[in-house]
C-alpha positions in Angstrom: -223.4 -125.6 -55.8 -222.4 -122.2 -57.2 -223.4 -118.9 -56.0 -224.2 -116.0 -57.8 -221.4 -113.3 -56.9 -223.3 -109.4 -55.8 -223.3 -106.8 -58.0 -222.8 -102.8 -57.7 -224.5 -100.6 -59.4 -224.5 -96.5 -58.7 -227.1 -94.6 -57.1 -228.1 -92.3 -54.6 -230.5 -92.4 -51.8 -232.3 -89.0 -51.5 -235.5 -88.0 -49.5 -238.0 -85.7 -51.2 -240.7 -84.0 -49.5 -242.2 -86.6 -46.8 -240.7 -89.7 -49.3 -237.4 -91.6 -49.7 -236.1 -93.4 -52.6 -233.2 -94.8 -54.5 -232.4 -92.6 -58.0 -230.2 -94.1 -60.5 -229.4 -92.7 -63.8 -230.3 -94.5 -66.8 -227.0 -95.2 -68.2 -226.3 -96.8 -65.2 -228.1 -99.5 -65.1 -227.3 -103.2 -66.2 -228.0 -103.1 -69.9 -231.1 -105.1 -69.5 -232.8 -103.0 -67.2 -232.2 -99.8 -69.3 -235.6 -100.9 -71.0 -239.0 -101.3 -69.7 -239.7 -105.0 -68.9 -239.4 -107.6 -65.6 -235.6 -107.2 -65.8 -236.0 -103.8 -64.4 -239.1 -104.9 -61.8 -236.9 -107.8 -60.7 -234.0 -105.5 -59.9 -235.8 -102.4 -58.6 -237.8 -105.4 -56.4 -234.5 -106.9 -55.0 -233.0 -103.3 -54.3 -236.2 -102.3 -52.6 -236.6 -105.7 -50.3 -239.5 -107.0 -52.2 -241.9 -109.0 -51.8 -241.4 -108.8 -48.3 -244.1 -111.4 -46.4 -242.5 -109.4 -43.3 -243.7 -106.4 -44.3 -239.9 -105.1 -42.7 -237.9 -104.7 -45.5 -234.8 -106.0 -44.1 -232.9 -107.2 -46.6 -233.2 -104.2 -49.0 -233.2 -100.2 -48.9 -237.0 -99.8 -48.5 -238.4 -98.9 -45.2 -241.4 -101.2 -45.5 -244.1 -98.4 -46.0 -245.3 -96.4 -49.4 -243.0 -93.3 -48.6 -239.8 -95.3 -48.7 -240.5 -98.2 -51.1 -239.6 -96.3 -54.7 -237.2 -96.1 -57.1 -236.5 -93.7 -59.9 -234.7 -93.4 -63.2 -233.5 -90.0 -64.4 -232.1 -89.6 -68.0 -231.5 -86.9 -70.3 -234.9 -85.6 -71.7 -236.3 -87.4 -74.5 -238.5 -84.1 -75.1 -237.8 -80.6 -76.4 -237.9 -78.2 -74.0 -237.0 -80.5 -71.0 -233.8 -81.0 -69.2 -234.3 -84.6 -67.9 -236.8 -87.9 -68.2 -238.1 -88.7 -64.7 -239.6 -92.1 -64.5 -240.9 -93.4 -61.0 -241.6 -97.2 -59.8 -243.8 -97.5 -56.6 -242.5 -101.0 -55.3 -245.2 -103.5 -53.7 -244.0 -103.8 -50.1 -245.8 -107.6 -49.5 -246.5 -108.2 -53.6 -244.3 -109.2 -56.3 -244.9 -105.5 -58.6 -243.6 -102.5 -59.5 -246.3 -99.6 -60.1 -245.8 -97.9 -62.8 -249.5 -96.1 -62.9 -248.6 -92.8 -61.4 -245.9 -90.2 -60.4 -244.5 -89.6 -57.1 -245.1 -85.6 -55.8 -242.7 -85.6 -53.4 -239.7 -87.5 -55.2 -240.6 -84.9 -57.9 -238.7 -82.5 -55.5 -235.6 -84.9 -55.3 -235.4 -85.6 -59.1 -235.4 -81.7 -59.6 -231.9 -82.1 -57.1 -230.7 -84.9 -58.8 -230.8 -83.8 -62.2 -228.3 -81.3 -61.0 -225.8 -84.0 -58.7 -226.0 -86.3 -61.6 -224.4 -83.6 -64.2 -227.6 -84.2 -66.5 -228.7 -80.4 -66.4 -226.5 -78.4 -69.0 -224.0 -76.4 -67.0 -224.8 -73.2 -68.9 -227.9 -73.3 -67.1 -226.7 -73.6 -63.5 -226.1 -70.2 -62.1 -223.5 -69.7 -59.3 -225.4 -68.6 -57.0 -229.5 -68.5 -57.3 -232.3 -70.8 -58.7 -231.7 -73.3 -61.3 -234.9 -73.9 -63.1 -235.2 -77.6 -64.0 -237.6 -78.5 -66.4 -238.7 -82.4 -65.6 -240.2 -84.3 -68.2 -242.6 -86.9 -66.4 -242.6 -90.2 -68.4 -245.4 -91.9 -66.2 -248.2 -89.6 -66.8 -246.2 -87.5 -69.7 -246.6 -84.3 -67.9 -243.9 -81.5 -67.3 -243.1 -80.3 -63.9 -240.6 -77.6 -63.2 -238.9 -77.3 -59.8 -236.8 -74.2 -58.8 -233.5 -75.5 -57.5 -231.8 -73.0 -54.9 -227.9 -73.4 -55.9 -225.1 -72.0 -54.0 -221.6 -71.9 -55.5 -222.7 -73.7 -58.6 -224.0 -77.4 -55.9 -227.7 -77.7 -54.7 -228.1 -75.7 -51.7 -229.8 -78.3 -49.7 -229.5 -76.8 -45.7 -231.9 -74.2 -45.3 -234.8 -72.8 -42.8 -237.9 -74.0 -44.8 -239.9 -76.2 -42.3 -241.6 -79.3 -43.9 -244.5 -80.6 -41.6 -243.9 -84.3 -41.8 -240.3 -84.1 -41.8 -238.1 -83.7 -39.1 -235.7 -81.1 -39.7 -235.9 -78.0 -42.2 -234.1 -78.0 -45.4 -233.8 -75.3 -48.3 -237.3 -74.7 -50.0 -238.0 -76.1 -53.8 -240.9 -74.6 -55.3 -242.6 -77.2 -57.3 -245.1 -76.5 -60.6 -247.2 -78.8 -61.8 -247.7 -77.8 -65.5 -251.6 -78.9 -67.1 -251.9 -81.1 -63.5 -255.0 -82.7 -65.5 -254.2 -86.5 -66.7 -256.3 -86.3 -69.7 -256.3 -82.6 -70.5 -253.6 -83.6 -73.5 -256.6 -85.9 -74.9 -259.0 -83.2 -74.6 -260.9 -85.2 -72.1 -262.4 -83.3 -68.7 -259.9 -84.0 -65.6 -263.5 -85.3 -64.4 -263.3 -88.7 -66.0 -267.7 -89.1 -65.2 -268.1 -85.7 -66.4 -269.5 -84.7 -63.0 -267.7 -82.4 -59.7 -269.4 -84.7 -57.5 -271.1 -88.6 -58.2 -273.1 -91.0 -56.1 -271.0 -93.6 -56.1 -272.1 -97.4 -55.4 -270.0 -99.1 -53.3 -270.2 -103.0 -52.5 -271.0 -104.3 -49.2 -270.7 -100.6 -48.2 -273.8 -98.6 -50.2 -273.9 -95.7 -52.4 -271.7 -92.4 -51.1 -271.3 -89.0 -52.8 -267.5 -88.8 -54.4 -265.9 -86.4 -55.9 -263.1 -88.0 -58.9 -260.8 -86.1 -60.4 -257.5 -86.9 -62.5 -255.3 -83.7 -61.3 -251.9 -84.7 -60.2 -253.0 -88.3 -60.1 -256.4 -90.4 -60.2 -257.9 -89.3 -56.6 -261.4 -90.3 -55.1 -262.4 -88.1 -52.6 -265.5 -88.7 -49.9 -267.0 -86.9 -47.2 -265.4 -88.3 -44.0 -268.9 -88.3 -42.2 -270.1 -90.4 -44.4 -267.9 -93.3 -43.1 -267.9 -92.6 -39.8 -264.7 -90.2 -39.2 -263.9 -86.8 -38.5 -261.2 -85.8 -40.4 -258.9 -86.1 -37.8 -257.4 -89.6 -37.4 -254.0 -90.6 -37.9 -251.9 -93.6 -39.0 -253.0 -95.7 -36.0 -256.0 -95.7 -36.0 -256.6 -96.2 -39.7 -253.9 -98.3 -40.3 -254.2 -100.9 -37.0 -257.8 -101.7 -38.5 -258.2 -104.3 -40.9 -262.0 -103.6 -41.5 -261.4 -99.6 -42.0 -258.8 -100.6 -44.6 -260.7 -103.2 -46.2 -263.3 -100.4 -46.5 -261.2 -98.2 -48.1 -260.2 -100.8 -50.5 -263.8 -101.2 -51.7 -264.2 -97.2 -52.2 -260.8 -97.4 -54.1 -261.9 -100.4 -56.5 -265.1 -99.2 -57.1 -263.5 -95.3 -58.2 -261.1 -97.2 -60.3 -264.4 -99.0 -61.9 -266.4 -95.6 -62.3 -262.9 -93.4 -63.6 -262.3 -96.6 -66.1 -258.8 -96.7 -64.8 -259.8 -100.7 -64.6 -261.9 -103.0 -66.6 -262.6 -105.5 -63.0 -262.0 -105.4 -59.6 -258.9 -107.8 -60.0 -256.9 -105.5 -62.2 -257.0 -102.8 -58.8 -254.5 -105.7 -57.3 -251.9 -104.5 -59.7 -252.7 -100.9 -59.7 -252.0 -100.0 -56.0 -250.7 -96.5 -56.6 -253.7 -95.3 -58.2 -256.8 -94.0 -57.6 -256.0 -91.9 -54.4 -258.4 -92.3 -51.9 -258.9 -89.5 -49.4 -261.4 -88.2 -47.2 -262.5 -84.7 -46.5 -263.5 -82.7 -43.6 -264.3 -78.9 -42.5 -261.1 -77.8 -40.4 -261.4 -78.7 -36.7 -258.7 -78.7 -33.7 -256.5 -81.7 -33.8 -252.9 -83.3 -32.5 -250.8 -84.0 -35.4 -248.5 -87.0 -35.1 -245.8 -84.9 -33.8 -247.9 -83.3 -30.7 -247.8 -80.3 -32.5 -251.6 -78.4 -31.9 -252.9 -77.8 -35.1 -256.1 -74.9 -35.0 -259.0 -74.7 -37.1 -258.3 -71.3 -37.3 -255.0 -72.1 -39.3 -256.6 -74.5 -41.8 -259.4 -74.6 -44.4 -260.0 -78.2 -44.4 -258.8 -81.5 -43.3 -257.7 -84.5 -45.3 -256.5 -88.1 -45.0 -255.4 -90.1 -47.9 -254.4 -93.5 -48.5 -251.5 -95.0 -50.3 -250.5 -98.5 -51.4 -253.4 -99.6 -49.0 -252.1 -97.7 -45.8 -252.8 -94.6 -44.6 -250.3 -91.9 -45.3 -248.0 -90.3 -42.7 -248.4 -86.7 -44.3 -249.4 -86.1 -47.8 -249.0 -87.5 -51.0 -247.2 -84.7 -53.3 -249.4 -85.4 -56.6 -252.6 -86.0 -54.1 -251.9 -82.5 -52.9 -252.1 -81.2 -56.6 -255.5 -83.3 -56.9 -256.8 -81.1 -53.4 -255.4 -77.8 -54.5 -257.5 -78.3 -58.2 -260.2 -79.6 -56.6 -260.4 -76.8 -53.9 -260.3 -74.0 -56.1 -263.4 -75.7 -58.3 -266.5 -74.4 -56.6 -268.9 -77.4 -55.9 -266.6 -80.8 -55.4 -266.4 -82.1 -52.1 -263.2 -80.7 -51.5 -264.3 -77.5 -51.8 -267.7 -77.8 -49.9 -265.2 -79.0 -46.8 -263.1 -75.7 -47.7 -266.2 -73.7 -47.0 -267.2 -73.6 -50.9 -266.6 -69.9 -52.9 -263.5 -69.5 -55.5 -260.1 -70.1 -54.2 -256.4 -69.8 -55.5 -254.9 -71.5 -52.9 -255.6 -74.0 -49.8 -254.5 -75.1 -46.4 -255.4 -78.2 -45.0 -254.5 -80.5 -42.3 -252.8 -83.5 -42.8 -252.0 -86.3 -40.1 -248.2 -84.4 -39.6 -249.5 -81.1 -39.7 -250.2 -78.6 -42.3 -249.5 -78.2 -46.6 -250.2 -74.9 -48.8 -250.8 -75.7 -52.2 -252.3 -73.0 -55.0 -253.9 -74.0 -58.0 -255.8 -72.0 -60.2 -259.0 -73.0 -62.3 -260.5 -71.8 -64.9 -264.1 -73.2 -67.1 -263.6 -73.3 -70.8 -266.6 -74.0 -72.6 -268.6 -76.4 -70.0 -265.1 -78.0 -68.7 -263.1 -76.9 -65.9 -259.2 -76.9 -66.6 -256.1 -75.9 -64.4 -253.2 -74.8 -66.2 -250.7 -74.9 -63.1 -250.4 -75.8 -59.3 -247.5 -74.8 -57.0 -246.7 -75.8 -53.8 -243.2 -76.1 -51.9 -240.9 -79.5 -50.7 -237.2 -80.0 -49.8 -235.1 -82.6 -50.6 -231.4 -83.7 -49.4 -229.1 -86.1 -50.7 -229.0 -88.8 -47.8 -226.2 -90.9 -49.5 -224.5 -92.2 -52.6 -222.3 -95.0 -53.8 -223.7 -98.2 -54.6 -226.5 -100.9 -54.3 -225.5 -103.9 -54.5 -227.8 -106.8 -55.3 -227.5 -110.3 -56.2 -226.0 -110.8 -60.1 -229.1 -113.4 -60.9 -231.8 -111.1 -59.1 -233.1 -109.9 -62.2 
């Protein structure tokens, strides 16, 4: 019987914002996998640990939750304009898929940083000392994100006092802007894909609660958390430890897909995990983030939970935070009733780690809303680079 020898193949593991994932470069990849296709799902799959009927990811370099189960694919950009392609796969933890749907907020940070460790940013542009500007080229969702890059004697600065909530130790700050956040503003379409701030939305076995959907960032579904029976407040444990709660949230999240036409029928939502977002909404109140850390009402304009990959999130989705900032500064969605309703530029809400700023500004042309840009700050640091190595017939 002959074994299959392992193979090694560069890349570098790098947290973003509250995420983790594995970044290679395009041209490093086995020639097969340098295209679209299961080649590339099989590998990214076998790096990851995938599909896991553990759910521990042992035998691979995910850590067996949405934040650390991703991969990404930098290149040079394929666009004027842009100084890399940024492609991101959201691996299945317990399913045989990658998730191509949607971008990644958070990893957005770390591609900005590894544009510039991969020596795919044209040195001219790389100041000494300062802020390299990195314009990103998202081939998901085919948007452009620029993140400011601090750079100390010509490398990323990556140590730095900017405090995270979510992550455990502070890092140097990257602002991140999300250029035309709206998926379907380049169709001319409204980022409301029912043409309404706020819908009564049928749900099966559940019954018919208001929702407010919106494409900003990425697909999102947001509900009043009243109206299922929380406050706003809850973290991982007690979400996540309930199988009904997230069987609920499963039904909300199918039946958004249905009403956004992101699906055709329910069984497509099985291989589109990453998106819609679901979240729920609350007016700020006290609370203990998962850290022990007091968070006041006082400090806060609203509270939000979010899902992802069927889980609910230890902190906050980066392109789900783009979806709250847009929808906050729109008067009349749900997310801004919970802020307290009125015109905003900015929000602050709570988040099961603590706290996230994000500003967004919005603006109604003709009888559609649009936002041409939200900002909001991440860090990211280089954890470590080499190889992974997988087996030579995993893919």
């Amino acid at each position: 019987m002959t074994h299959a020898p392992q193979i090694k193949i560069p890349a570098t593991y790098m947290r973003g914002g509250t995420s983790k994932g594995v970044f290679f470069r395009l041209q490093d990849l086995p020639a097969s996998c340098q295209q679209p296709g299961p080649a590339r799902d099989k590998l990214f799959m076998r790096v990851i640990g995938s599909p896991d009927p553990y759910a521990a990811h042992i035998d691979g370099m995910g850590g067996a939750t949405s934040s650390t189960s991703k991969c990404v694919i930098l290149s040079r950009a394929s666009v004027p304009d842009h100084d890399v392609d940024y492609l991101y796969g959201q691996v299945s933890i317990d399913k045989a898929f990658v998730d191509w749907s949607g971008n990644c907020g958070n990893l957005s940070t770390a591609a900005g940083a590894f544009a510039l460790h991969a020596g795919l940013v044209d040195p001219s542009r790389i100041p000494d000392n300062g802020v390299c500007v990195v314009r990103i080229w998202q081939a998901n969702i085919r948007k452009t994100i620029i993140a400011h890059v601090p750079v100390t004697n010509g490398q990323v600065q990556e140590t730095g006092d900017f405090e995270l909530d979510g992550v455990t130790f502070p890092a140097a700050e990257i602002v991140l802007e999300f250029i035309d956040p709206s998926d379907d503003a380049e169709e001319g379409g409204s980022m409301f894909p029912t043409g309404n701030l706020v819908d009564d939305l049928d749900v099966p076995g559940i019954g018919t609660l208001k929702a407010t959907m919106i494409t900003a960032g990425i697909p999102s579904v947001f509900v009043n958390a009243a109206d299922i029976g929380y406050t706003g407040t809850e973290l991982r444990e007690a979400i996540n430890t309930d199988p009904a709660a997230l069987a609920k949230f499963e039904a909300i999240r199918v039946a958004g897909a249905l009403r956004m036409g992101l699906i055709k029928t329910p069984e497509e939502a099985l291989t589109r995990q990453h998106t819609p977002k679901i979240a729920f909404v609350a007016p700020p109140n006290d609370y203990l983030a998962s850290s022990g850390k007091q968070i006041r009402s006082a400090d806060i304009d609203l509270l939000v939970r979010a899902l992802s990959m069927g889980k609910l999130h230890h902190a906050m989705m980066g392109t789900c935070a783009v979806a709250i900032g847009t929808a906050a500064a729109i008067p009349g969605t749900l997310v801004n009733q919970a802020a307290g309703g009125g015109e905003r530029q900015a929000v602050r809400f709570g988040h099961p780690s603590g706290t996230l700023r994000v500003g967004a500004e919005a603006c109604l042309v003709g009888r559609d809303w649009v936002v041409k840009k939200a900002v909001m700050s991440r860090s990211a640091r280089l954890l470590m680079e080499g190889w992974v190595r997988v087996p030579g017939n995993a893919f």
